[in-house]
ZAKOLKOL-708737 format. One line per field, with one value per residue: residue number from 1; x, y, z of N, C-alpha, C, O in turn; residue in three letters. Coordinates in steps of 0.1 Angstrom, whole numbers, always signed. Example, Ala and Ser with C-alpha at 12.3 -4.5 7.8 and 13.67 -1.06 7.14 Angstrom:
2
seq	1; 2
n_u	+132; +128
n_v	-57; -22
n_w	+78; +71
ca_u	+123; +137
ca_v	-45; -11
ca_w	+78; +71
c_u	+132; +129
c_v	-33; +0
c_w	+78; +79
o_u	+142; +134
o_v	-33; +11
o_w	+85; +80
type	ALA; SER
END
This chain:
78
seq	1; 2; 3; 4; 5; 6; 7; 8; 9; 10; 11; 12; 13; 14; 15; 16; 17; 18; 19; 20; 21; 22; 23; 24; 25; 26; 27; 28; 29; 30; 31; 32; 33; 34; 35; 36; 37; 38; 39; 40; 41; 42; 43; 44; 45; 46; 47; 48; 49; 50; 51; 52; 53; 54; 55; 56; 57; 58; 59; 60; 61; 62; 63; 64; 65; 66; 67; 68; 69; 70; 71; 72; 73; 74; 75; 76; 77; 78
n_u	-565; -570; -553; -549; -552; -538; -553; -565; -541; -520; -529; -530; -505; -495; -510; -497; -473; -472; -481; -462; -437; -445; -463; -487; -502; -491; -508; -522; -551; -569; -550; -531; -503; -500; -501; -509; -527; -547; -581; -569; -578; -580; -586; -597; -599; -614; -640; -640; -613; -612; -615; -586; -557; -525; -505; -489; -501; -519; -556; -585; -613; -631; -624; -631; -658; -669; -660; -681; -711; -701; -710; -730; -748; -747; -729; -706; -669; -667
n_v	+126; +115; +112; +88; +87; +71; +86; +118; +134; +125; +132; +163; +168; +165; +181; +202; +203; +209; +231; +244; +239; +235; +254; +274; +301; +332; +352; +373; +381; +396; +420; +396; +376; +347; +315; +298; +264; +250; +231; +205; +173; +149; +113; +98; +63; +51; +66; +71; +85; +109; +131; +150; +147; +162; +161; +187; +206; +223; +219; +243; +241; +261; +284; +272; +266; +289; +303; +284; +295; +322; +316; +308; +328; +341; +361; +391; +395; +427
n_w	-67; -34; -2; +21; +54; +86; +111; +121; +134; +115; +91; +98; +107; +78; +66; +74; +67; +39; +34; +43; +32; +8; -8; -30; -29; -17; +10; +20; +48; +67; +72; +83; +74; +51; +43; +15; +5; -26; -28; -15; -2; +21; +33; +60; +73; +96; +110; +135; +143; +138; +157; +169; +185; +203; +221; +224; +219; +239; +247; +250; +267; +280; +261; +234; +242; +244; +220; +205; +213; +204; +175; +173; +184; +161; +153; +140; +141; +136
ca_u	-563; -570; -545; -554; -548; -547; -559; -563; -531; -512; -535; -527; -490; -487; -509; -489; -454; -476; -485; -452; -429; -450; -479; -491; -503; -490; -521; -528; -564; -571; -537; -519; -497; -505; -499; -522; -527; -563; -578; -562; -585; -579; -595; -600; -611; -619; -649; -635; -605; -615; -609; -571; -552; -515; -500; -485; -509; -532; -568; -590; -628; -639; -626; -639; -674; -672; -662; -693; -719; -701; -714; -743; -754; -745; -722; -693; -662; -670
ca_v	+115; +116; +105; +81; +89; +60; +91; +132; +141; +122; +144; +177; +169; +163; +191; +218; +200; +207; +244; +248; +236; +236; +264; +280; +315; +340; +356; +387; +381; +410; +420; +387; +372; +335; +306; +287; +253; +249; +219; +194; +170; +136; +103; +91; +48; +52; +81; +78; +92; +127; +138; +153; +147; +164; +165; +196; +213; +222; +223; +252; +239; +276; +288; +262; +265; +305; +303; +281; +306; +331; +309; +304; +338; +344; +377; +388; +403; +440
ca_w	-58; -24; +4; +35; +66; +99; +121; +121; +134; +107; +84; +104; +106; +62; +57; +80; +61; +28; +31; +47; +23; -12; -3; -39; -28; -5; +7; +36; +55; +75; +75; +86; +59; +57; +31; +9; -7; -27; -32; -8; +5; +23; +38; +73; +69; +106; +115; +150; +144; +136; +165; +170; +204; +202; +234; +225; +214; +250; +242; +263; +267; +278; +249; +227; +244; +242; +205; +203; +218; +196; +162; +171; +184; +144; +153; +133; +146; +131
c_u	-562; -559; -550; -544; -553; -555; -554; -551; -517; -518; -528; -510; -484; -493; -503; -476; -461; -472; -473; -440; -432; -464; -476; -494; -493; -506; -522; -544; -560; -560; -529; -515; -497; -501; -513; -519; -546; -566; -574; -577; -578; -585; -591; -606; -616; -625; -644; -625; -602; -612; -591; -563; -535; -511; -489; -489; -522; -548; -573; -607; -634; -633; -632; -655; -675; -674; -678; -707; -715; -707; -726; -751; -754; -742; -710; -682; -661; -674
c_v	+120; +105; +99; +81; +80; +76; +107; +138; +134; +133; +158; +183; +171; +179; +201; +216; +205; +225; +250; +253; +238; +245; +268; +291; +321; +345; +363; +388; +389; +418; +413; +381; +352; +326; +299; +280; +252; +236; +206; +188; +156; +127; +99; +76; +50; +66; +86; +82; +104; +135; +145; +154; +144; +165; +177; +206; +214; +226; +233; +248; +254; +282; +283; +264; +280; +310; +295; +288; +315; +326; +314; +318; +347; +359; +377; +396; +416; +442
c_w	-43; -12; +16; +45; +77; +110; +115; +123; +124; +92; +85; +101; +87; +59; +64; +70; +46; +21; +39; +38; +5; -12; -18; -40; -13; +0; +24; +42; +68; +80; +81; +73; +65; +44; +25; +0; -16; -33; -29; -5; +12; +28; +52; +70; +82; +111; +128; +148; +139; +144; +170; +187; +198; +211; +234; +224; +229; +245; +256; +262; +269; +269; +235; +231; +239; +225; +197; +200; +206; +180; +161; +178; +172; +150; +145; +146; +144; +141
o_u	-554; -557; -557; -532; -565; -565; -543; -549; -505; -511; -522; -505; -474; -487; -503; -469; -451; -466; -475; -434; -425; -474; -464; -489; -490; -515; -521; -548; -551; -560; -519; -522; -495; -498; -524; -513; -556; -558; -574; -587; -569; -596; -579; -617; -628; -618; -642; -624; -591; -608; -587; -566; -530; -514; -481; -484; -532; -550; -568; -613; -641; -643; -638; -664; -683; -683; -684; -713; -723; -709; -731; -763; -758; -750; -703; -686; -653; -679
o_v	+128; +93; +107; +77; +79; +72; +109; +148; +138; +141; +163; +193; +176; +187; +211; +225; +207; +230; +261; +264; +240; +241; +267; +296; +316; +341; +358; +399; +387; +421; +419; +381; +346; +333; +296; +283; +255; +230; +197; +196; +152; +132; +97; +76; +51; +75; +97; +86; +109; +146; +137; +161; +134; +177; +177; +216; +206; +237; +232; +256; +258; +289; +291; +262; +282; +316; +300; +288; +315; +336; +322; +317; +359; +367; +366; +401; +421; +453
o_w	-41; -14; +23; +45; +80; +117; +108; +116; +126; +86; +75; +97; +83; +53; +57; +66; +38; +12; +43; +36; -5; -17; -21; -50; -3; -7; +36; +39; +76; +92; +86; +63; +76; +34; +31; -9; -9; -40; -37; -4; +5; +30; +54; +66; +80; +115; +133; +160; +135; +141; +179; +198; +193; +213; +243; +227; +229; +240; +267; +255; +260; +266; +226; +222; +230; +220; +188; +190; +197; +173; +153; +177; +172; +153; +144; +157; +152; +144
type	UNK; UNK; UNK; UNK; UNK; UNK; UNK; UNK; UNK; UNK; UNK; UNK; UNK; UNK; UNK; UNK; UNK; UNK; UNK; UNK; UNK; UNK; UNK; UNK; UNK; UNK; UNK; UNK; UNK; UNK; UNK; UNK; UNK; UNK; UNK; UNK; UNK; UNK; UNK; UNK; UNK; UNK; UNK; UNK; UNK; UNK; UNK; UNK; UNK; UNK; UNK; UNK; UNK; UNK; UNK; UNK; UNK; UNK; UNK; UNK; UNK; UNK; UNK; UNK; UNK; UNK; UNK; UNK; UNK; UNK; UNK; UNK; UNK; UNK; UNK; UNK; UNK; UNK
END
């Protein structure tokens, strides 16, 4: 069963309370120690609200554009 969400940061906010509170694995990626749920998924009824806007959370466009560039010139971090 999938859960509906009116918008992404109602989403963002259950699954951080999810994998906070009820995470399933421990799990170490490239030596940071991190939690994991597998398997969650949820619904948006509205496509426009995919977008996420936290006002605590500052977005950086040149990082976001740079991380871009970095995709798509297909390089790893190695």
């Amino acid at each position: 069963m999938l859960t509906t969400f009116r918008s992404i940061e109602g989403a963002y906010l259950a699954l951080l309370r999810l994998v906070t509170e009820e995470h399933e694995h421990h799990i170490s990626a490239r030596g940071n120690e991190a939690r994991e749920v597998i398997g969650v998924g949820f619904r948006l009824p509205d496509p426009r609200q995919r977008l996420p806007y936290l006002v605590t959370r500052k977005a950086n466009p040149v990082f976001q554009f740079a991380e871009a560039l970095w995709y798509l010139a297909r390089r790893s971090r190695r």
